[in-house]
N, C-alpha and C positions, 0 to 999 in steps of 0.2 A: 905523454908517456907512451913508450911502444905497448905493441898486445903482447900482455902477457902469454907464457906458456901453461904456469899453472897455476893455477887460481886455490887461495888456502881459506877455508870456508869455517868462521867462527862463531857458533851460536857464543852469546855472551851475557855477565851479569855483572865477573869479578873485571870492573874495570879498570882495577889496579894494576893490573897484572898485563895489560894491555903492552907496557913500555917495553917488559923483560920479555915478553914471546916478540915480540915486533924485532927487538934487539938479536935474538938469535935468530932469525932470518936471513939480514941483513948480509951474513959476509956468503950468500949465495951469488951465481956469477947468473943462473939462467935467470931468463925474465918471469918474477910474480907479482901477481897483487894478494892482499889480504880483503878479505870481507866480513868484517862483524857485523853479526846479525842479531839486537835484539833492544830490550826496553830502554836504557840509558849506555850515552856514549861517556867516554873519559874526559871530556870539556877541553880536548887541548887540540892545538890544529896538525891534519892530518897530513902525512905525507901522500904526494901525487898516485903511488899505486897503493894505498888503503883507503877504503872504502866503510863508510856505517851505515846500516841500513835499519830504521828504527820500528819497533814493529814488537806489541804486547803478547805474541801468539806462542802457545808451547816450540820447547827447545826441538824437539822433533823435525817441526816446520819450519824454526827459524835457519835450519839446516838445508830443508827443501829450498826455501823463497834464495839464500844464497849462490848455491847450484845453479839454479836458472836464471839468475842474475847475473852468473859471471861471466868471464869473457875470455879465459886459458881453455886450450884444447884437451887439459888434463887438469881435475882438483883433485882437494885433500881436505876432507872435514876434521877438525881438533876441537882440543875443548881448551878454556881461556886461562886454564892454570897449566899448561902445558910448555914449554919451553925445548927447543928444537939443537941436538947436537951438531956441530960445525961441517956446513956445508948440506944440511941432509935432503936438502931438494933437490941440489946438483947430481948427488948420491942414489936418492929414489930414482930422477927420470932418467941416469945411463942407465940402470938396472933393467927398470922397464925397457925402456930401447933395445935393450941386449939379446932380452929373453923375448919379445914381442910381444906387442902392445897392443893384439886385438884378440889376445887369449889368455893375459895374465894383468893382474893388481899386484902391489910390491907393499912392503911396509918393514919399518923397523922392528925395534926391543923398544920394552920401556920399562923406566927407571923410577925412585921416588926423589924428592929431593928437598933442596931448601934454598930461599934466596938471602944470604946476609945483609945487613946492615950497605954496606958498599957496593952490593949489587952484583956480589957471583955467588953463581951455583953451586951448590955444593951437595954433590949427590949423600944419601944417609944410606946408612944399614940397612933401615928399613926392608923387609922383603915387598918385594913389588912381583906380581905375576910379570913376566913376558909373555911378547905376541905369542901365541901358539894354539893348540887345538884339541879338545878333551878327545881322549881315547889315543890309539896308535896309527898314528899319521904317515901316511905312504903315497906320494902323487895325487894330493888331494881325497883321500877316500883310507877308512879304515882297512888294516892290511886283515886281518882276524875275518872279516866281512863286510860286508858292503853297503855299511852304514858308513852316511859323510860324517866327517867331525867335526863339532860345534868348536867356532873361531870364538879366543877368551877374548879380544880385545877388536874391538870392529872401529877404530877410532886412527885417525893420520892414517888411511890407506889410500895411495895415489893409484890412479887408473884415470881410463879415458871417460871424458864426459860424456861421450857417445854409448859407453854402457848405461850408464846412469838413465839416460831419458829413454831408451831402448828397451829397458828394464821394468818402466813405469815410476821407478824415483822409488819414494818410503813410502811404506804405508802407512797411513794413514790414522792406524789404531792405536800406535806408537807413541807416548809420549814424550819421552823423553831416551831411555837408559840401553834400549834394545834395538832398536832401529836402524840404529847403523848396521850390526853384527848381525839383523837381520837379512839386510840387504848384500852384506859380505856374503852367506849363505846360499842366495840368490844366485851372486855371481860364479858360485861355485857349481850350484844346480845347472847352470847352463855352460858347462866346462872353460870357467874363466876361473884359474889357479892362483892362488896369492903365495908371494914368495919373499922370503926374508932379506932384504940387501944389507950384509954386513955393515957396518960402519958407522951405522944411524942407528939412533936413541931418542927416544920421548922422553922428557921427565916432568913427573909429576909436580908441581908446585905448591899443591894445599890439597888440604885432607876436607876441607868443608864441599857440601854437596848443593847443587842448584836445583834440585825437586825434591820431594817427601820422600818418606821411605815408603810408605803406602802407594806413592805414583811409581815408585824404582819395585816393588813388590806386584805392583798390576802387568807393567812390562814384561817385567820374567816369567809371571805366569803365563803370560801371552804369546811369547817366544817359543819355550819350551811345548805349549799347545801347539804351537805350530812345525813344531820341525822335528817334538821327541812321539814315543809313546812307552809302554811298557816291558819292559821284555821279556816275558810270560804271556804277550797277546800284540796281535797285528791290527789292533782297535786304536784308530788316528783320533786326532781330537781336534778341537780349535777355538775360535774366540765365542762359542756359546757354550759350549761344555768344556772349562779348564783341565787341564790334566792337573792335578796333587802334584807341586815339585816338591819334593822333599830333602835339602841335602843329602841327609847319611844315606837316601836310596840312590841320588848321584851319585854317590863316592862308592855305593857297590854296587853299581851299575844296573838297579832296576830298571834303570831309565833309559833308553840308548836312543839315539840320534838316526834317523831316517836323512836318505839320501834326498827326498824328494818333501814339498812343502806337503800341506795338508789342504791348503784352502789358497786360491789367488789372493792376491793384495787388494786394498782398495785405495786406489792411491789416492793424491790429492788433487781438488777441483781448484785451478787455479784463479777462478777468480773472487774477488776478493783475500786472495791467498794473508795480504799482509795485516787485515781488521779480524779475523773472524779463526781462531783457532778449530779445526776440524777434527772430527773423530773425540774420542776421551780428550776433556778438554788440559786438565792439570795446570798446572801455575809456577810460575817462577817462587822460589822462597828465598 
């Protein structure tokens, strides 16, 4: 197999699902591999540029151990119910290319969908958020003030590997749900811009989720410590004291989004990376 250029990084559970993302890949022309990362593979044999990497440790990390495993100059972490519109890797890295690749992350829309009986997609009604960013989005940064805006979707964003390990990778507190959108954050914090390349689409493929709601609930309150605070007070918070997220005070904007994090990361120790889940441990369900 030649070296890949981008490397598409899968923490995974739903291994069903493995054939239909793998399949919309496929009519891409630049060179990828795939890498799934996690407790059980699909029992079928792999093609030359996919990869499984087996490994009981939260989805968080199985995210990390893939990243560092890989071997393109550029990835993309997704999740296993996801399925890719025609050509969208081709799509991301002219994008990236275009606008320059050592100041900017690119990423699609995403859609919800469904796969038939015969095996096409068929997008639903369903409303689905797109990529986008809470508050009034102006060149990266709130146009009203100078609060950055929290990214809704931190999931298929393609950038250089060389931010990633530059960055210190995910932290480590992370279990599963916020981590990535964390680290998009990050990238923004140290003026690396994420931009929408027309043309590309995620869609969703299943509604069922791969951690609790209690571990997807510890996450956001984690998050939000880390990047909101209040806006009646300039009092930051973080993972010993949680900030209260409260929806209805997001939707009328008690809450608002700081440019700057609150606390460093703590990223992860890699070794033993693949036996020993770090930080908040959580579990696959």
């Amino acid at each position: 197999m030649t070296k890949p250029i981008v490397s598409v990084i899968v923490p995974t559970i739903r291994t069903s699902n493995w054939d239909v993302l793998l399949d919309s890949l496929s009519n891409n022309d630049i060179e990828y591999e795939v890498i799934f990362v996690g407790p059980e593979d699909n029992k079928k044999k792999l093609e030359s540029n996919v990869r499984f990497i087996r490994t009981a440790v939260k989805p968080n990390q199985c995210i990390h151990i893939g990243i560092l495993l890989s071997k393109g100059e550029y990835v993309i972490n997704t999740a296993d119910d996801y399925v890719f519109s025609n050509n969208a890797l081709d799509l991301l890295y002219k994008g990236l290319k275009s606008i320059g690749e050592d100041n900017h992350a690119v990423i699609g829309k995403f859609a919800a969908g469904i796969v038939s009986e015969d095996g096409i997609i068929e997008v639903s009604q369903r409303k689905r958020r797109h990529m986008g960013f809470f508050g009034r989005y102006s060149g990266g940064y709130l146009k009203k003030n100078m609060y950055c805006p929290i990214i809704a979707n931190g999931e298929s964003i393609l950038y250089k590997k060389d931010h990633y390990l530059r960055l210190g990778g995910y932290d480590s507190r992370f279990i599963s749900c916020y981590g990535d959108i964390d680290f998009c954050m990050r990238l923004l914090e140290n003026d690396i811009k994420i931009e929408i390349v027309r043309g590309v689409k995620f869609i969703e493929v299943s509604e069922s989720s791969i951690i609790s709601g209690d571990q997807s609930n510890q996450d956001c309150a984690l998050f939000y410590s880390l990047w909101c605070r209040y806006n009646d007070s300039l009092e930051r918070y973080g993972p010993d004291r949680l900030i209260n997220i409260d929806k209805k005070k997001i939707k009328k904007q008690l809450v608002v989004a700081c440019k700057n994090r609150s606390i460093p990361i703590i990223p992860f120790n890699n070794e033993n990376l693949l036996e020993i889940s770090q930080g908040p441990k959580g579990k696959w369900i």
